[in-house]
C-alpha positions as CSV (number, residue, x, y, z in Angstrom):
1,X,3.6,19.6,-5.5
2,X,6.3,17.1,-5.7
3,X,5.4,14.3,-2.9
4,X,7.3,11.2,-1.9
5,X,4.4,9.4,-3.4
6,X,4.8,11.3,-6.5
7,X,8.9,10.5,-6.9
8,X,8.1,6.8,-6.4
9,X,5.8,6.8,-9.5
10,X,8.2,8.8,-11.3
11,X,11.1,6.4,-10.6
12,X,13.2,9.1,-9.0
13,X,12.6,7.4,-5.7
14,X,12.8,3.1,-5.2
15,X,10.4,0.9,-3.9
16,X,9.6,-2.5,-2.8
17,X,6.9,-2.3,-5.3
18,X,3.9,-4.9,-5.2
19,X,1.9,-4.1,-8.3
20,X,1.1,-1.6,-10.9
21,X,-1.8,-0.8,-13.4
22,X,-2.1,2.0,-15.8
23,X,-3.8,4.2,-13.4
24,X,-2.6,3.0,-9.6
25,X,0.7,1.6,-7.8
26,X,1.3,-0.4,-4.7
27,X,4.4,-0.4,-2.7
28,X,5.8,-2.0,0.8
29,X,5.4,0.9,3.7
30,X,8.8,1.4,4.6
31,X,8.1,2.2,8.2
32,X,5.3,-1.2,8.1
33,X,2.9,-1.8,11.1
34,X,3.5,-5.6,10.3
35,X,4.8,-7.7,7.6
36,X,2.9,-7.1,4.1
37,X,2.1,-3.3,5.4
38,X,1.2,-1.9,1.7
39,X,0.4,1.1,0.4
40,X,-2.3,1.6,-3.0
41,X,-2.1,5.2,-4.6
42,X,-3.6,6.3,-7.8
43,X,-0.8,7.7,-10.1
44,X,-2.4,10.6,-10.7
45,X,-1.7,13.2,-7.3
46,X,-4.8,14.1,-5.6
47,X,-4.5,15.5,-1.9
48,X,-7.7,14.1,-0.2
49,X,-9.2,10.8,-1.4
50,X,-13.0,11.9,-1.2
51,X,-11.3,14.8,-3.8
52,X,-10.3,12.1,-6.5
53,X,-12.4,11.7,-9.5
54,X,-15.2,8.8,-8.7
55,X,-13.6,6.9,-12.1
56,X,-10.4,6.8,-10.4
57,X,-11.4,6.2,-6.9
58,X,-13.6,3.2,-7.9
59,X,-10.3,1.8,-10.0
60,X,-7.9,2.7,-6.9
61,X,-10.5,0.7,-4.4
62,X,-10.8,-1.9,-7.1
63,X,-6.6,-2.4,-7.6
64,X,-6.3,-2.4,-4.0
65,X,-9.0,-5.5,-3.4
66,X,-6.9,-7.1,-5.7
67,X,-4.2,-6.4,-4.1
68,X,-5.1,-7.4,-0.3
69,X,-6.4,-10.7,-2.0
70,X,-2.9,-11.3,-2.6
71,X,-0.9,-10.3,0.4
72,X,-3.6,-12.0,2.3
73,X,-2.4,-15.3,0.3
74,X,1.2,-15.1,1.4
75,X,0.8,-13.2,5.3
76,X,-0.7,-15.0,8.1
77,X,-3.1,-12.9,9.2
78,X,-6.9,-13.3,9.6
79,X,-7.7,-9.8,7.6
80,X,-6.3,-7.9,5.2
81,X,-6.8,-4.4,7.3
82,X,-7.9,-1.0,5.2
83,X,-6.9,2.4,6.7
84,X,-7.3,6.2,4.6
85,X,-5.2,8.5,7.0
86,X,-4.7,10.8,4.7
87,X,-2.6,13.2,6.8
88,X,1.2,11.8,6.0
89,X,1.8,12.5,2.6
90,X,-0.3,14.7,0.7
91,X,-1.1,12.3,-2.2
92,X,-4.4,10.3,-1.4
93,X,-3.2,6.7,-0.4
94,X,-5.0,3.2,1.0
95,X,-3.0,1.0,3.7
96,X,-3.6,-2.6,3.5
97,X,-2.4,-4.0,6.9
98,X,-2.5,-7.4,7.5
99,X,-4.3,-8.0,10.9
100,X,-5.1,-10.7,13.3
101,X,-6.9,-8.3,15.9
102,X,-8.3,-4.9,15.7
103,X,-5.2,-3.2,17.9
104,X,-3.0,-4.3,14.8
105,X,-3.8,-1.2,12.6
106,X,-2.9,1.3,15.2
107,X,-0.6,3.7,13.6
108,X,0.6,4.5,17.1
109,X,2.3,1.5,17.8
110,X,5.9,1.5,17.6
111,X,7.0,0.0,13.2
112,X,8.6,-2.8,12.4
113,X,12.1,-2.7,11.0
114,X,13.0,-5.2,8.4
115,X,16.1,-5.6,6.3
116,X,16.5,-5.2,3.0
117,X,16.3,-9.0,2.2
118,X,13.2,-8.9,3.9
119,X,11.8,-6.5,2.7
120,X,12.5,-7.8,-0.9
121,X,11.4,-11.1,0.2
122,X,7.9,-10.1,1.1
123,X,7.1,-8.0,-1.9
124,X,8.1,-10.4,-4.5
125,X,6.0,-13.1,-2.8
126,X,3.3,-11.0,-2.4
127,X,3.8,-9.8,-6.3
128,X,3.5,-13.5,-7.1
129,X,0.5,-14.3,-5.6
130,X,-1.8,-10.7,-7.4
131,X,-3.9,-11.1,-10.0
132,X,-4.3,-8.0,-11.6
């Protein structure tokens, strides 16, 4: 199967990419909760996270620790917010939300919309500030 998740990898489809390893990739969410909304996915396309391999999983988890450390040096925001929905796109994928109260990471609540600048803005910052 040929998901969104799996175009971005390939390069077919952009991103406001954040940070990439060998195995895993982390991207802006387009349709963000707040500002620093990332996605982590391994690079390898699994359906249901508890189905990938428990190398990859740990090295997925592990990139994306690394990862919050760094938006939460750039977003104000008392958390760096973990969600595994799993029902959006078929390819298993970690939100990193930046929070200041538990209501934040409720995928219900109506996205932001940034610009293009902004959205640029935020993910090189963010990119700066990851030590991978």
């Amino acid at each position: 199967m040929n998901t969104v998740f799996s175009k971005i990898i390939k390069g077919e489809i952009p991103c406001y990419k954040i940070a990439e390893d060998e195995n895993n990739i982390a991207f802006l969410d387009i349709n963000p909760l707040t500002r620093g909304h990332t996605i982590a996915i391994p690079k390898v396309q699994v359906d249901y996270i508890f189905d990938v391999n428990d190398d990859e999983y740990k090295k997925l988890f592990l990139f994306a620790k690394k990862v919050a450390k760094g938006i939460d040096k750039v977003i104000d925001c008392k958390r760096v917010g973990v969600a595994v929905l799993g029902l959006e796109v078929p390819h298993a994928h970690i939100h990193l939300v930046p929070i200041n109260g538990i209501y934040d990471i409720d995928f219900s609540k109506p996205k932001m919309n940034l610009s293009e600048e902004e959205f640029v803005q935020i993910s090189e910052l963010i990119s700066k500030n990851i030590e991978l």
